[in-house]
C-alpha positions in Angstrom: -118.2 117.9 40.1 -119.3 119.1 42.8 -116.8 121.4 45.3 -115.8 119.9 48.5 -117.5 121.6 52.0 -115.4 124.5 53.3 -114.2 123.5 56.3 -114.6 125.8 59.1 -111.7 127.6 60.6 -111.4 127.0 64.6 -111.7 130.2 66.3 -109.0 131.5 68.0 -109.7 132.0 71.7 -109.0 134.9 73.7 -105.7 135.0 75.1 -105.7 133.9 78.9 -104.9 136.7 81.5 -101.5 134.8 82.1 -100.9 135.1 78.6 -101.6 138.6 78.2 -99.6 140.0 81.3 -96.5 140.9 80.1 -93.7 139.9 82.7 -93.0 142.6 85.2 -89.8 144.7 84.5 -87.2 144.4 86.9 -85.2 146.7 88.5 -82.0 147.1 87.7 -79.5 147.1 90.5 -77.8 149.6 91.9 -74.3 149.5 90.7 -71.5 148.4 93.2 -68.1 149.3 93.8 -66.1 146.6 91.5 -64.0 146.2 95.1 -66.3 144.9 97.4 -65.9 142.1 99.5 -68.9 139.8 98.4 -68.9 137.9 101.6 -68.7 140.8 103.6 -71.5 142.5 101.3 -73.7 139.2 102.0 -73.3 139.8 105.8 -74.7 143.6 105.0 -77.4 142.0 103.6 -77.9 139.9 106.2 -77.8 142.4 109.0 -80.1 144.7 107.1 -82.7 141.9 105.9 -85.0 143.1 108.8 -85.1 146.4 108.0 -88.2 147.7 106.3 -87.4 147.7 102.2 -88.0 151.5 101.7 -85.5 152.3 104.4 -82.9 149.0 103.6 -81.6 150.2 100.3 -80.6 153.4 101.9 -79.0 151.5 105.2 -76.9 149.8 102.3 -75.9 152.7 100.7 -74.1 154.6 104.0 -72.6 151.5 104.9 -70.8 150.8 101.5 -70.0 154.6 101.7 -68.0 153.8 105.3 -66.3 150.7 103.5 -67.9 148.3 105.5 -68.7 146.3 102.6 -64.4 146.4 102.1 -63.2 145.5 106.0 -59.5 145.0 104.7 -59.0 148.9 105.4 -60.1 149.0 108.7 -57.8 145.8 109.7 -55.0 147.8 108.0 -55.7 150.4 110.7 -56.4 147.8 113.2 -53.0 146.2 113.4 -51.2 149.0 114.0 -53.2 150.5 116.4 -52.9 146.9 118.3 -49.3 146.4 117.5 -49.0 150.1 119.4 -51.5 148.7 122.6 -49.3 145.6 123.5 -46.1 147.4 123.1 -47.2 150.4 125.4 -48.6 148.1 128.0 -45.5 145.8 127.8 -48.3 142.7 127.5 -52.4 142.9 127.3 -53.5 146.2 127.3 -56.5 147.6 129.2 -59.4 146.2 128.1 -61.2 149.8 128.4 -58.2 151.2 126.3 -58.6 148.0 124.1 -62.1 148.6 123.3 -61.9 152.2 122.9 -59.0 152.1 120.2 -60.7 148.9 118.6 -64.3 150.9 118.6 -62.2 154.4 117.1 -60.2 152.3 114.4 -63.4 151.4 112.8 -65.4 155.0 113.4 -62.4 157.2 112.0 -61.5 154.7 108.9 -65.7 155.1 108.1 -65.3 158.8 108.9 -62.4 159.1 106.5 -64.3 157.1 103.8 -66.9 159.7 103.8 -65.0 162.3 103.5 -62.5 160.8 101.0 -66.2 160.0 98.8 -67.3 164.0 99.2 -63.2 165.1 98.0 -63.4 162.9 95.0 -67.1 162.9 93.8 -66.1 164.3 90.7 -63.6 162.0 89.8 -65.1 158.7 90.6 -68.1 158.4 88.4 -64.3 159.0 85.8 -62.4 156.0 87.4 -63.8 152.3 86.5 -63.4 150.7 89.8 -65.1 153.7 92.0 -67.7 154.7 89.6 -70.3 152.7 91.6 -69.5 154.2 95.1 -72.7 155.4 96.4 -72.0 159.8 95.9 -70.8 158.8 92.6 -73.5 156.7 91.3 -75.7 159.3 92.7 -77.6 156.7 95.8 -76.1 159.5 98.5 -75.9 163.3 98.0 -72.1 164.8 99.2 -74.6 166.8 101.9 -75.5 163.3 103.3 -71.6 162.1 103.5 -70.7 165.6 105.3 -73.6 164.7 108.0 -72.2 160.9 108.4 -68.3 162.1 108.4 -69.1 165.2 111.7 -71.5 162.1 113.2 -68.5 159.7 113.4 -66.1 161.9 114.0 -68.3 163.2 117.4 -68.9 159.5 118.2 -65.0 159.1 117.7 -64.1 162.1 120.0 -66.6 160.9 122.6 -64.5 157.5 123.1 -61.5 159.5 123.1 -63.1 161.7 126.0 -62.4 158.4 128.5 -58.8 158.6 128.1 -56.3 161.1 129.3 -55.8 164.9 128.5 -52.2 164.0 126.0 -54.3 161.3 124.0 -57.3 163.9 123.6 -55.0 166.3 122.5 -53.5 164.1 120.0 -57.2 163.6 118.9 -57.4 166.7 117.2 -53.8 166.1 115.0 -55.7 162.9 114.2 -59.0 164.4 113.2 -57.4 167.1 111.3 -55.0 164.4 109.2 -57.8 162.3 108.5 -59.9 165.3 106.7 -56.9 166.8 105.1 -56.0 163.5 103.0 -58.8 162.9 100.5 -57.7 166.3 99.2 -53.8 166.2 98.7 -54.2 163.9 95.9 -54.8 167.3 94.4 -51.6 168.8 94.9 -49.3 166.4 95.6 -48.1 163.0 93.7 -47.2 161.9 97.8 -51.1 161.3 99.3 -49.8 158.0 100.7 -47.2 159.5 102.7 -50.1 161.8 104.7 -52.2 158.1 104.4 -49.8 156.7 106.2 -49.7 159.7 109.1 -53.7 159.7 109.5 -53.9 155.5 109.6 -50.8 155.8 112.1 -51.3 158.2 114.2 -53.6 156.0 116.3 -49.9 154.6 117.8 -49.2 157.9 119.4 -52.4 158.2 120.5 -52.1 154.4 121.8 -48.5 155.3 123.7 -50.0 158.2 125.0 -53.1 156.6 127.0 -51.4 153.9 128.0 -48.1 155.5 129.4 -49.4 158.9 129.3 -46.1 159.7 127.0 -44.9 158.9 123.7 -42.1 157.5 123.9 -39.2 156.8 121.3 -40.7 153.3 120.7 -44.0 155.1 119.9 -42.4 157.2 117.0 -40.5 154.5 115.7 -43.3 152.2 115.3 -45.4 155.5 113.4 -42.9 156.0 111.2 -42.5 152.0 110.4 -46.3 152.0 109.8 -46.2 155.2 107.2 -43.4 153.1 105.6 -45.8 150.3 105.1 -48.8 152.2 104.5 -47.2 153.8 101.4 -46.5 150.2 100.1 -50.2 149.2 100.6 -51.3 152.0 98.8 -49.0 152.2 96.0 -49.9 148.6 95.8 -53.8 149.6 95.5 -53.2 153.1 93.2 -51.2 151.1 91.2 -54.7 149.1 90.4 -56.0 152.6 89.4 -53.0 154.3 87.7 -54.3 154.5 83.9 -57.6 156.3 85.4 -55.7 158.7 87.5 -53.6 159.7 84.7 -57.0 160.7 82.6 -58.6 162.6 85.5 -55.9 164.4 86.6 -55.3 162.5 90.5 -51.9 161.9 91.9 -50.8 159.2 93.5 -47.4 157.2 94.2 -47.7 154.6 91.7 -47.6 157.7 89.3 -44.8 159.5 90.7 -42.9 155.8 90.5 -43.8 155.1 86.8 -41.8 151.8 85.4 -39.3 152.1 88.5 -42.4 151.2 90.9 -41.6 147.7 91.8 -38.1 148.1 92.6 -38.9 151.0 94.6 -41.5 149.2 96.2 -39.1 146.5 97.3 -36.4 149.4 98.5 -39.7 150.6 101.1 -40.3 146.9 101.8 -36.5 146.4 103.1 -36.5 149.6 104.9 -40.0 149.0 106.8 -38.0 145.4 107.9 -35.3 147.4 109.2 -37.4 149.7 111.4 -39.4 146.9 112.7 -35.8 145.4 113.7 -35.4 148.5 115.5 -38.7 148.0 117.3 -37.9 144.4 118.0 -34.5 145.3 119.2 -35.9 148.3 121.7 -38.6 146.6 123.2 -36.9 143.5 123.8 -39.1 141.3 122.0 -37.8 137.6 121.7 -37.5 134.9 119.0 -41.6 134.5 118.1 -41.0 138.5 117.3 -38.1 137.6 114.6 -40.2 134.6 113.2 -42.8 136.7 112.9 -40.3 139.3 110.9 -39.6 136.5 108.7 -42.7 135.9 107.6 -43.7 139.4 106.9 -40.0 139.6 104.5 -41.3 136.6 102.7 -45.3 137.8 102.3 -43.5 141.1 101.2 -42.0 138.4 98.1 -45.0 137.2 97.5 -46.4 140.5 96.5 -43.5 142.0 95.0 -43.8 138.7 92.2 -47.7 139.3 92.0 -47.7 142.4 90.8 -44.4 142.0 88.5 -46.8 142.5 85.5 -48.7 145.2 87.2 -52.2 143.8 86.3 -55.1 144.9 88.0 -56.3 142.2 89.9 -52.8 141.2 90.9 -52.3 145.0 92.5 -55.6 144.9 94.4 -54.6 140.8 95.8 -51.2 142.3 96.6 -52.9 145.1 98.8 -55.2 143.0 100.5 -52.5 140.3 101.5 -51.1 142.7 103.4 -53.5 141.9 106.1 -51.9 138.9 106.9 -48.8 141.0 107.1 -50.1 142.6 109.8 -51.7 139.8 111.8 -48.4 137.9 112.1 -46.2 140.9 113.0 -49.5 142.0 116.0 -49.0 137.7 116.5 -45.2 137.8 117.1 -45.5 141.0 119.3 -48.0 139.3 121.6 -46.3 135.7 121.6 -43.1 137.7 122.2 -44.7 139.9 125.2 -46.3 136.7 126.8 -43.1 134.7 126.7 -40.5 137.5 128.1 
């Protein structure tokens, strides 16, 4: 019997160029703060997508280290500051004065950032939520947030310079508030209380170039704002707390423990009495006291979102207190306009 032909194997053609090139590795993004606004961080984008790509990434990185990819802070030092302007000014404030204070709120929050990033460069690359900040992931060196926080604070004091000599004075209290904070977290379990004097001492300030005084009003309305501040940031360090107790920081929501939510309603009811007070003195009229109802009940709505303390709950809780704000600066102005 004869054996059947072999039949010839096909030979295997060389692999194609395509087929060879192994896909290109990407690279891995840059980690972000897990807070970031991601509309405001698409805007960032947007505003740097011109920029040439070797000097866009870095661009990004000082920005996000000023917070601007998180606004909510710099409107938490917005509506005081314009809360402060109408009140001094008894209806629309300068527009000069308006500009510089609007123009300051957002260099000396950004200043403070920096300097807040260079005090706690140690702990954040510790702390879940921060480890992505630019210092602590290593995209900015603590020498480059020193050289941001003295360039804002000179652009700061150069706004301040149009003003008058009690408002340049009260400059340097402000300066020296804003650089001392980052670093009482250190020492003291009540950083939210000196918080609240570097975000509100822009009403002073505010009193004192419009009226070139401060009057009682003007002290009133600081002390309201470190009453609120503290809840804001409770509000936000509670989101931390677990992280700060393994590092070592110190904050209000520690120094509260279990009894934080009822304490944090005590602040609420006492910041709602000393804007009655303000109300009261300045004469305000009834879109003022609306607008004091509607703060007590957003103050409600946080106390029940964080009644479990979760995370994300803390962190809504501190940004709704934006709206907070707007409707008390709202009721001040409707209030004005109507006397």
């Amino acid at each position: 019997m004869s054996t059947p032909p072999r039949q010839r194997q096909p030979r295997k053609s060389a692999p194609s160029p395509a087929r060879r090139a192994r896909p290109a590795a990407t690279k891995p993004a840059a980690p972000r703060p897990a807070d970031s606004s991601t509309r405001a961080t698409r805007v960032l984008d947007w505003l740097l997508r011109k920029l040439p790509a070797r000097h866009r990434e870095k661009a990004r990185d000082y920005l996000v280290l000023t917070r601007m990819d998180r606004p909510i802070g710099a409107l938490l030092l917005l509506w005081p500051t314009w809360w402060a302007l109408w009140l001094a000014a008894g209806d629309f404030p300068p527009w000069q004065l308006l500009l510089i204070f609007t123009l300051g709120v957002f260099a000396m929050r950004a200043a403070g950032c920096a300097i807040n990033d260079y005090a706690d460069r140690k702990l954040d690359p510790q702390v879940e939520r921060t480890a992505g900040r630019p210092i602590a992931a290593g995209r900015v060196t603590p020498r480059e947030a020193l050289i941001v926080f003295g360039a804002l604070l000179a652009f700061s004091f150069v706004l301040v310079l149009f003003t008058n000599r009690l408002t340049i004075q009260l400059a340097f209290v402000g300066a020296a508030l804003a650089a001392i904070y980052p670093f009482t977290k250190r020492w003291t379990y009540l950083p939210q209380v000196v918080l609240g004097a570097a975000f509100g001492w822009s009403i002073p300030m505010a009193f004192a170039a419009v009226t070139h005084t401060v009057p009682p009003l003007g002290w009133l309305l600081f002390i309201g704002n470190i009453l609120w501040s503290v809840i804001y940031d409770t509000e936000y360090a509670m989101v931390d707390r677990d992280d700060d107790l393994k590092v070592g920081a110190k904050s209000t929501a520690i120094l509260f423990g279990d009894a934080d939510v009822p304490i944090l309603g005590l602040l609420m009811g006492t910041f709602l009495l000393a804007m009655l007070f303000v109300g009261q003195r300045a004469g305000l009229g009834w879109p003022y006291w609306l607008a004091l109802l509607a703060a007590a009940g957003l103050f409600g709505w946080q106390l029940w979102l964080i009644r479990d303390r979760a995370r994300d709950a803390c962190l809504s809780a501190f940004r709704h207190n934006n709206w907070l704000g707007l409707a008390l600066w709202t009721g001040i102005v409707l209030a004005l306009a109507l006397r």
